[in-house]
C-alpha positions in Angstrom: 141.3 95.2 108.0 138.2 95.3 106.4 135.4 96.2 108.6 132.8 93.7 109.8 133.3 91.6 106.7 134.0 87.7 106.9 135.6 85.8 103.9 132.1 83.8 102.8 132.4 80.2 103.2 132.4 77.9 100.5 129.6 75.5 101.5 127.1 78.5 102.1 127.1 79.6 98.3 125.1 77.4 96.4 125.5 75.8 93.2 123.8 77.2 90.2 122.3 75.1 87.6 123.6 75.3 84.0 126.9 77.6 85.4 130.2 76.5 86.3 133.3 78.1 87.6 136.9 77.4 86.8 140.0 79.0 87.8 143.9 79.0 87.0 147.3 80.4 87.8 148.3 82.2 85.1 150.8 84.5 86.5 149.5 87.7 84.6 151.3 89.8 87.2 152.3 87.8 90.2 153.4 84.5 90.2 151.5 81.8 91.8 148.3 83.2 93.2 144.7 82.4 91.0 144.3 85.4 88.3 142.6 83.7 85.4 138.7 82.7 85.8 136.5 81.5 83.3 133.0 80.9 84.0 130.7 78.4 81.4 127.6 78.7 81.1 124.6 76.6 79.6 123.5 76.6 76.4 120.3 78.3 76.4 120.9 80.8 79.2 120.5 84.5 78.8 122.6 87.6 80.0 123.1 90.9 80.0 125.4 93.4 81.5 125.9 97.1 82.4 129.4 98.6 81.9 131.3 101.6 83.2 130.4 105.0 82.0 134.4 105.9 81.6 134.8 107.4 78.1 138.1 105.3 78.4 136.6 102.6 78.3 138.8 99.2 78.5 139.3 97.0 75.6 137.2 94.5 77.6 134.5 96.2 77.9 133.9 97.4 74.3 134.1 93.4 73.0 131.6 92.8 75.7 129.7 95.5 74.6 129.5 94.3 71.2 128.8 90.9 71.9 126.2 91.4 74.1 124.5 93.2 71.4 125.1 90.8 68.5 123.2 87.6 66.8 126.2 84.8 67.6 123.9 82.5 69.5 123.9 83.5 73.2 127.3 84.3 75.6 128.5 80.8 76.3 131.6 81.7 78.4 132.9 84.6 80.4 136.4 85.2 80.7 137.9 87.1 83.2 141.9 87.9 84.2 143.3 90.0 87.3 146.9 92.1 86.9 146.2 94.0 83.9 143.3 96.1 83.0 144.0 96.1 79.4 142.7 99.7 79.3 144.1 102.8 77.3 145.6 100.0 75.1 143.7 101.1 71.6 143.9 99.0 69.0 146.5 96.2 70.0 144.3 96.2 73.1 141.4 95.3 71.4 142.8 92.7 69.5 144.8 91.1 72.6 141.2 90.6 73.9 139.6 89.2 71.3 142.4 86.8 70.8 142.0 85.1 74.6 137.9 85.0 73.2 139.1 83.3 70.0 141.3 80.8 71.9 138.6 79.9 74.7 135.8 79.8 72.0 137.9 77.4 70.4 138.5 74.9 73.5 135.3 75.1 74.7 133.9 74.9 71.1 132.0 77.9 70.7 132.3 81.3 68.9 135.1 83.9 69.9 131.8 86.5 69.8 129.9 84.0 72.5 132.4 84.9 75.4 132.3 87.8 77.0 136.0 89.0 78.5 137.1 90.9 81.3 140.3 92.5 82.9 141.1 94.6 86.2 144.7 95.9 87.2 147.2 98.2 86.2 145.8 100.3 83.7 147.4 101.5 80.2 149.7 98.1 80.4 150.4 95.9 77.8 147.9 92.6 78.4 149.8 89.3 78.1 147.3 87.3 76.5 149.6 84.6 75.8 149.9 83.7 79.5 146.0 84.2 79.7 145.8 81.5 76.6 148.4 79.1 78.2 146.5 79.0 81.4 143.4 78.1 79.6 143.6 74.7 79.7 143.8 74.7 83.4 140.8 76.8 84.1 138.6 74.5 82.0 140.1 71.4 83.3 139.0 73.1 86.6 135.3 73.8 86.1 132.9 73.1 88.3 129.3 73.8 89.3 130.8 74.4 93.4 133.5 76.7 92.8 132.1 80.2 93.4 134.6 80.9 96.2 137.9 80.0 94.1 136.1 82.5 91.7 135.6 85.2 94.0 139.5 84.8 95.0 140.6 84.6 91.4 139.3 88.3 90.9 140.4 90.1 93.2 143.0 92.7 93.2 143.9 95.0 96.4 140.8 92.9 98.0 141.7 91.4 101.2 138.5 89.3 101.6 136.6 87.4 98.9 133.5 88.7 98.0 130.2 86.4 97.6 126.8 86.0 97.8 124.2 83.9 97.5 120.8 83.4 98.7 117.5 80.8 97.6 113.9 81.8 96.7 110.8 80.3 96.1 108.8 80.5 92.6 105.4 78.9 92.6 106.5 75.5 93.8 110.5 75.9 92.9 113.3 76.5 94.7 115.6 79.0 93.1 119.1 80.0 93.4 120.6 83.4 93.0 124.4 83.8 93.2 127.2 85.9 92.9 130.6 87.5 93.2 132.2 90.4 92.6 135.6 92.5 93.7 137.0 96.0 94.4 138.4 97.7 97.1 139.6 101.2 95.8 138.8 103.5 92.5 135.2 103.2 93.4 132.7 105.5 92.6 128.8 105.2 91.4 129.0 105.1 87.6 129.6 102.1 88.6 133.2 101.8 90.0 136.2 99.9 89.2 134.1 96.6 90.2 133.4 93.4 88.4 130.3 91.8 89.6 129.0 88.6 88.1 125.7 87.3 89.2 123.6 83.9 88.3 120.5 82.5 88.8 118.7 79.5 87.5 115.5 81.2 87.0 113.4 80.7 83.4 112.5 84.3 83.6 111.8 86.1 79.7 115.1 87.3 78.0 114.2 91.0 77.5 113.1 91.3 81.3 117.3 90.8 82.2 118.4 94.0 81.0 115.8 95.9 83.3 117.1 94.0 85.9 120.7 94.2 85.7 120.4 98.2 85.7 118.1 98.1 88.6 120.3 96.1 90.3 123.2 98.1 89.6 121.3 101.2 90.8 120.0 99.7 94.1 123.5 98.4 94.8 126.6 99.2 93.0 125.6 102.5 92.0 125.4 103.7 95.6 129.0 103.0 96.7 131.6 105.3 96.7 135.5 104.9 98.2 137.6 107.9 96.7 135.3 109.2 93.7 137.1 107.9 91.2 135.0 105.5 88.0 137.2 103.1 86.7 137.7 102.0 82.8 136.4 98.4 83.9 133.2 98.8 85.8 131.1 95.6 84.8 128.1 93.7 86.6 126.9 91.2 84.1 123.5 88.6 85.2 123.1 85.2 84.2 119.9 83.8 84.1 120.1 80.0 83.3 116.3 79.1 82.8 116.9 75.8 84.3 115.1 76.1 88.1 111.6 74.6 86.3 109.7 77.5 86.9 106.4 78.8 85.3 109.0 81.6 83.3 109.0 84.7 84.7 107.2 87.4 81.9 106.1 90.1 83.9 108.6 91.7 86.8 104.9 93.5 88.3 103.9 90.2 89.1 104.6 88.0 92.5 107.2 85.7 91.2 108.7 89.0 89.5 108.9 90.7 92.5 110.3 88.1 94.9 113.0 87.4 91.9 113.6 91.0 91.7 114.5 91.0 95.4 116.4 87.8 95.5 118.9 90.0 92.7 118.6 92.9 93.9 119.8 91.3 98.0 122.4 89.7 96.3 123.5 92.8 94.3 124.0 95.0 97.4 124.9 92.2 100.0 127.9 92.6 97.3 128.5 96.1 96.8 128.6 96.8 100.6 131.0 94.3 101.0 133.4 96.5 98.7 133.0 99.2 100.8 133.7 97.1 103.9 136.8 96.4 102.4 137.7 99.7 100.9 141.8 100.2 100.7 142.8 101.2 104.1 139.2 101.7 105.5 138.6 101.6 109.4 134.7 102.6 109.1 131.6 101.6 107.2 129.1 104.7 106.6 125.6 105.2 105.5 124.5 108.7 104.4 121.2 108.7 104.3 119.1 111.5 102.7 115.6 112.6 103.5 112.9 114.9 102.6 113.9 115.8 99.1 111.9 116.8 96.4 113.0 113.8 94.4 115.3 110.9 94.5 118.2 112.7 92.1 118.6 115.4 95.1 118.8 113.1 97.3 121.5 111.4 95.8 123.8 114.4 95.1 123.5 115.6 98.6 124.5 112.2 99.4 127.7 112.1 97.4 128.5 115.8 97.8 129.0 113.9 101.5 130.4 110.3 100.5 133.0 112.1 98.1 134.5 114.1 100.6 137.8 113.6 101.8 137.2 116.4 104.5 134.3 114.6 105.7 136.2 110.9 105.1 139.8 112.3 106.9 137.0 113.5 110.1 135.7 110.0 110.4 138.8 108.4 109.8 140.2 110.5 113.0 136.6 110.3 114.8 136.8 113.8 114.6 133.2 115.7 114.9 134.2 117.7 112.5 130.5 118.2 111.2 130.4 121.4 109.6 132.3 119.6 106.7 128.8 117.9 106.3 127.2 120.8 106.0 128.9 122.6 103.8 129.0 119.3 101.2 125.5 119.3 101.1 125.4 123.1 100.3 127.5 123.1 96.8 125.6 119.8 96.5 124.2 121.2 93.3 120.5 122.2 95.3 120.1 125.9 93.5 116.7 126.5 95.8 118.3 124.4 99.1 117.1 126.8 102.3 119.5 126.3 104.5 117.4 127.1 107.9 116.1 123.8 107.0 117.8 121.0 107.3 118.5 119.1 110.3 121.6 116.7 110.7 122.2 113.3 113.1 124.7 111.1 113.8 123.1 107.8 114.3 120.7 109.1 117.6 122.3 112.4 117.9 120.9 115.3 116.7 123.8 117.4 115.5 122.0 120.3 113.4 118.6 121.9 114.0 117.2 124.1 111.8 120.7 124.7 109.8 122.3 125.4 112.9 124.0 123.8 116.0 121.2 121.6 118.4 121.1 123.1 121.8 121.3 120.0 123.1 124.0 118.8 121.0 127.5 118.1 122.8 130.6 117.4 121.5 131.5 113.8 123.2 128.4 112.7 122.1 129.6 113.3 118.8 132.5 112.0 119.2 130.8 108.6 120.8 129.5 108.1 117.6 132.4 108.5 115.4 134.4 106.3 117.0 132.2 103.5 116.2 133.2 101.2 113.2 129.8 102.0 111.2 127.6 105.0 111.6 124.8 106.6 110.1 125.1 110.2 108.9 121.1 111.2 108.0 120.3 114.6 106.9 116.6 116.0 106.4 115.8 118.3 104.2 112.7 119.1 104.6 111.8 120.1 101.1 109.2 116.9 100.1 109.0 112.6 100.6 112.1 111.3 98.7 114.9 109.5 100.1 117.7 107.8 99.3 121.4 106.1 100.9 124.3 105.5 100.3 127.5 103.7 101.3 131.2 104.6 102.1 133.9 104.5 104.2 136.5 106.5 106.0 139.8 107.9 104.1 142.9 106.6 105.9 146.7 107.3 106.0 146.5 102.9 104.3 144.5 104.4 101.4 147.8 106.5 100.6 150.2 104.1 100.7 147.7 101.1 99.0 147.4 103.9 96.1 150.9 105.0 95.9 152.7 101.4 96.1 150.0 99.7 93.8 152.1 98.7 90.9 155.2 98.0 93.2 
């Protein structure tokens, strides 16, 4: 069960101008269940991406890649399919991808290099594009601006909840809407994870501003989630910006409208990734490691990982165990050459574990254990070595993860 996690309702993500949403059953992998999504979008809009840093890159990801980066006349169409990663395919891979963008290019009347395509599943499988082309049809009959829900079920994989977001901000005197979905429950990692994210807004905001976002957002969100450590081949958040909200265009992020658009994304982006890790395979717990008093944010975040990563530290929580010296030692090989030890100080949410590198006086074991058997908790460490800070999110490891993992292409 995922943990404090609600499947979003329908009526509470709002419509995006100049986007719509369209879904089919395709039977990529299972029969009857949504697995085919194609999203349209405006003429005129502008998007960018960020991809998975996986030298295996899927087939998926390297057309988006290039298409992203090429003069075809602006992305007009995503395409995305569940069951089959089409990963560790090489070259028939590639071409099987570029086929489905040549075949919805050609419905929705559009270049093959305007649509951007995705895939998540079983990697190093052979993709069946010709079920994704015959299912076509349906997904565009289906489009609509309302259907953010049916997209958010149509990607998912081992997710048991759909995940969704979508909030509304003021610009000057406009209202504007920023939505979004994503999925992923398990190879999850920062770098980014085996995630597809896919985020819109109707904002006019200056083209060469959205690739500054998308990486931030990525790094304040995505990029701080980890499940089992493990970066997928199809990592992928992509933004959408419509330009059709009516605003005075957005041109410098510094200024006010920049910033409360920024934060709009950036709310969005992590409302999402912390729903992954709420609905991690098999977890029971939702953590936050947070990290103070480094000399700088990049120490902070390996300390943080060298926790989040784990699995001595995941199994303890998993079995409320106050098992804490697992913590400690993770954040000694955390890669901190100059760390001293006699330092740092460790809590469990209001219980001061560690003082000075050793055991609290004051600290007892049931209160340790009070704390672990709660369904989130907040592991904070300081280091005492200067200002920065930095969190991140995970879960607990569970006997589910296991059998999830080991029965996934059954």
């Amino acid at each position: 069960m995922p943990v404090h996690l609600q499947a979003p309702v329908a009526s509470d993500l709002y419509p995006v101008a100049g986007v719509e949403l369209g879904t089919a059953k395709a039977a990529i992998r299972k029969p009857n269940r949504r697995d085919l999504l194609v999203i349209r979008v405006a003429e005129g809009a502008s998007v960018a991406g960020v991809f998975t840093t996986n030298r295996f890159s899927a087939a998926p990801v390297q057309l988006c890649r290039r298409h992203l980066a090429g003069e075809y006349g602006g992305i007009r169409a995503l395409l995305v399919n569940t069951g089959n990663a089409n990963a560790g395919t090489g070259a028939d891979g590639l071409e099987r991808a570029m086929s489905t963008c040549r075949a919805l290019g050609g419905l929705l009347g559009v270049a093959p290099e305007q649509v951007l395509p995705f895939s998540t599943g079983v990697i190093m499988e052979t993709l069946p594009n010709d079920r994704i082309e015959a299912g076509l049809p349906a997904a565009i009959a289906d489009l609509d601006p309302a259907h953010w829900l049916d997209a958010a079920e149509a990607i998912m994989t081992t997710d048991t909840v759909p995940k969704a977001a979508s909030l509304q901000v003021r610009l000057g005197d406009r209202l504007v809407t920023v939505t979004g979905v994503s999925k992923g429950a398990g190879m999850i990692r920062p770098n980014m994870a085996t995630m597809l994210g896919f985020i819109a807004t109707d904002a006019a905001i200056e083209p060469r501003l959205l690739d500054q976002l998308v990486r931030e957002a990525a790094d304040e969100s995505f990029n701080r989630i980890t499940i089992d450590g493990d970066t997928s081949t199809n990592d992928s958040l992509v933004l959408i910006a419509t330009q059709q909200a009516g605003n005075p265009p957005v041109a410098d992020l510094a200024s006010a409208d920049g910033q409360v658009l920024r934060q709009a994304i950036n709310d969005v982006a992590v409302r999402l990734a912390q729903a992954i890790v709420r609905d991690g395979e098999g977890a029971t717990k939702f953590i936050t490691v947070r990290i103070e008093g480094g000399r700088d944010e990049a120490e902070c975040r390996r300390a943080a990982y060298a926790i989040a990563h784990s699995p001595l530290v995941k199994t303890a929580f998993y079995a409320s165990d106050p098992n804490l010296g697992r913590i400690l030692a993770a954040v000694g090989y955390a890669g901190i050459d100059d760390l001293d030890a006699t330092l740092i100080d460790l809590f469990l949410d209001d219980v001061r574990v560690v003082t000075g590198g050793g055991r609290d006086p004051a600290y007892r074991e049931e209160d340790g254990q009070r704390v672990m058997r709660q369904s989130e908790i907040v592991v904070r460490v300081e280091l005492h070595r200067g200002g920065a800070a930095t969190s991140v999110w995970t879960c607990d490891l569970s006997l589910d993860y296991v059998k999830i993992n080991a029965d996934y292409r059954s």
